[in-house]
C-alpha positions as CSV (number, residue, x, y, z in Angstrom):
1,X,15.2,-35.3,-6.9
2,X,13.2,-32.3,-6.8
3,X,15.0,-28.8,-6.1
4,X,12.8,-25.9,-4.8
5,X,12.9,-22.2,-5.1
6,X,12.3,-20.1,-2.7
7,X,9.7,-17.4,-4.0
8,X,11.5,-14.1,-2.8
9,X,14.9,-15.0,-3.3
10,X,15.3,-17.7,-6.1
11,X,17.8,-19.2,-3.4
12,X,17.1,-23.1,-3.6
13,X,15.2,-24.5,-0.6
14,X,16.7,-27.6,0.9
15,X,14.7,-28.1,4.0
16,X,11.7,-27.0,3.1
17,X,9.4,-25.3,6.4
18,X,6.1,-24.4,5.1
19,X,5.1,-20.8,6.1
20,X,2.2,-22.6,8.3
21,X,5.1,-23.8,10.3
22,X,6.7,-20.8,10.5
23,X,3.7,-18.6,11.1
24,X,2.7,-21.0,14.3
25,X,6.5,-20.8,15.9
26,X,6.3,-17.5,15.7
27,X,2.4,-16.5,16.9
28,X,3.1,-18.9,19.9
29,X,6.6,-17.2,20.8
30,X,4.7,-13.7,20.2
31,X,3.1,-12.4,23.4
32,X,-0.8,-13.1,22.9
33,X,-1.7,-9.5,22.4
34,X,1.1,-9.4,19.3
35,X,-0.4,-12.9,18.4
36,X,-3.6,-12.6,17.1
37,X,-2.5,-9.4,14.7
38,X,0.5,-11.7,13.0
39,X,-2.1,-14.4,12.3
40,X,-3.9,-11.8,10.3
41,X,-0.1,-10.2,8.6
42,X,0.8,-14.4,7.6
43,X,-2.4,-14.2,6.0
44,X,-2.3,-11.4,3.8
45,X,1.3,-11.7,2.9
46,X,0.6,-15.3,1.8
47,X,-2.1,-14.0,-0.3
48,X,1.2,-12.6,-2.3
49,X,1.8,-16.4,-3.2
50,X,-1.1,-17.9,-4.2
51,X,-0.2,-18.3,-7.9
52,X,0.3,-22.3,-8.5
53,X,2.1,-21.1,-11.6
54,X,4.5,-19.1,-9.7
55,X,6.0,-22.1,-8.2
56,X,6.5,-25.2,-10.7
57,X,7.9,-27.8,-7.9
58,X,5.6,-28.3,-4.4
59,X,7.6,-30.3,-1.7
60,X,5.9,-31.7,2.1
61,X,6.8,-29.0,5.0
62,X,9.7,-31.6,6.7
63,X,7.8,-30.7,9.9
64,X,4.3,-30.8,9.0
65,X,3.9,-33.3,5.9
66,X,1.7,-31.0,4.4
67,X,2.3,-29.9,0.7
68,X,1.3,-25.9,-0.1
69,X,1.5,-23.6,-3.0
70,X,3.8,-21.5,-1.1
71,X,8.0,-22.1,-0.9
72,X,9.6,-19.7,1.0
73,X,13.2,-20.6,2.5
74,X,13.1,-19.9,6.3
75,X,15.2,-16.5,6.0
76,X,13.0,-14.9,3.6
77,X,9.8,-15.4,5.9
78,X,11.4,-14.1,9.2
79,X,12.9,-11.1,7.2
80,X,8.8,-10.3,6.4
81,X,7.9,-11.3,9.8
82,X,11.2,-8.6,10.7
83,X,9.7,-6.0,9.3
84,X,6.3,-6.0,10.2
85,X,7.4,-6.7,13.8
86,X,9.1,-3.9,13.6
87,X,6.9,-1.1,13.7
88,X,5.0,-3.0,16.6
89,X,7.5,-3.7,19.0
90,X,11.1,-2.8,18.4
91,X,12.7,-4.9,21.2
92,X,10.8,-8.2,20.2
93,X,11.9,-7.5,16.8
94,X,15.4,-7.1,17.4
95,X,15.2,-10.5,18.8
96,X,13.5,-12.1,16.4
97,X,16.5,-11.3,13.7
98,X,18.9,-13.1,15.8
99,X,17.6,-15.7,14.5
100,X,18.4,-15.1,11.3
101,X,21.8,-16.8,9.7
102,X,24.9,-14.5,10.6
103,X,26.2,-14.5,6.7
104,X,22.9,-12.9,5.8
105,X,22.3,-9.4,3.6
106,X,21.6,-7.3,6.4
107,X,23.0,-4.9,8.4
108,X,21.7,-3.5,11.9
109,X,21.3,0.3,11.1
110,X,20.7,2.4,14.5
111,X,18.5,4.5,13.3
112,X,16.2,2.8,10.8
113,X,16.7,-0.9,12.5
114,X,18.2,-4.0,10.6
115,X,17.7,-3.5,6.8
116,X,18.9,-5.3,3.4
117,X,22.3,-4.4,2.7
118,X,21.4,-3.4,-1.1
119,X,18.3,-1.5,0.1
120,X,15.9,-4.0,-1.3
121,X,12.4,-3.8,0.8
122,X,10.6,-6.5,1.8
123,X,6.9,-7.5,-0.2
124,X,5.5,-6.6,2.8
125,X,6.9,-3.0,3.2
126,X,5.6,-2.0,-0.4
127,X,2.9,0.5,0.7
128,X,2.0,1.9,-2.7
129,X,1.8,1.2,-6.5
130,X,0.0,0.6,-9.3
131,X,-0.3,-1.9,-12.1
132,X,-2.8,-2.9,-14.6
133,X,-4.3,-6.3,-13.3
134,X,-7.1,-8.2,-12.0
135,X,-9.0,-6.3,-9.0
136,X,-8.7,-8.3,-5.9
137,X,-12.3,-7.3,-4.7
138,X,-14.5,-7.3,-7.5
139,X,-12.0,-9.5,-10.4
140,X,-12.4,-7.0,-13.0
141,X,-9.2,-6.0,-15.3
142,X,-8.0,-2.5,-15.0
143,X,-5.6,0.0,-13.7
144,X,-5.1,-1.1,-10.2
145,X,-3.7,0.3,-7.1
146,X,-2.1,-1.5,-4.1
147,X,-4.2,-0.5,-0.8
148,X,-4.1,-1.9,2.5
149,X,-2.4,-4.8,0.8
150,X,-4.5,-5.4,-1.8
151,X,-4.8,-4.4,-5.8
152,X,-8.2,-2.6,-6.3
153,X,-9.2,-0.7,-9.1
154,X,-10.8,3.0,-8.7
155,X,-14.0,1.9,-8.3
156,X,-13.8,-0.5,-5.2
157,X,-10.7,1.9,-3.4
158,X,-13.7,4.6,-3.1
């Protein structure tokens, strides 16, 4: 028997729903104009994942069949699709957290929205830091700097 990991919270994965799965539920439950901007978000926050080392046991989406890279458990991708869907539309947002599990970590806070109990951000919500690591644009080794989602180095953030 093979036990996954989801990639966020080290919480084992028992049913695993690929984050393909996940992304087209929630882009076809989005209204169209929301749509085409969280195809583009699932993209980028995937790119988070694309380590094959980072993840030592691949199991088939029980929906899909297909095998990826990336295990996430369910509540750890809808908490990053929370977040982001936050900032565009509040009410939609609100409604997407109902669906996840009542004994969660979070807490609905009035004036910020729902948040992790402990304060933890999401990957998603990290807006700024830096590293030394491989540039994302042009590959080379350096002091990098996370922009727009991605780790450049000085010379390709200009």
């Amino acid at each position: 028997m093979q036990l996954a990991v989801c990639q966020i919270c080290k919480d084992p994965v028992w049913s695993y729903i690929c984050p393909d799965c996940l992304a087209k539920g929630i882009s076809e439950w989005l209204p169209k104009e929301l749509s085409n901007d969280f195809r583009k978000f699932n993209h980028s926050f995937l790119e988070h994942f694309t380590s094959k080392e980072s993840n030592l046991t691949i199991l088939p989406c029980i929906h899909c069949a297909s095998r990826s890279e990336v295990t996430l458990c369910p509540f750890c991708y809808i908490a990053e699709a929370f977040h982001w869907l936050d900032e565009k539309d509040r009410r939609l947002a609100r409604t997407l957290f109902m669906m996840l599990p009542v004994d969660s970590d979070w807490k609905v806070d009035e004036n910020s929205g729902c948040v992790w109990i402990d304060g933890i951000k999401p990957i998603s919500y990290i807006e700024k830091g830096t590293a030394e690591g491989i540039c994302e644009e042009c590959g080379e080794y350096s002091g990098t700097e996370l922009l727009e989602g991605k780790w450049l180095c000085s010379n390709c953030r200009e």
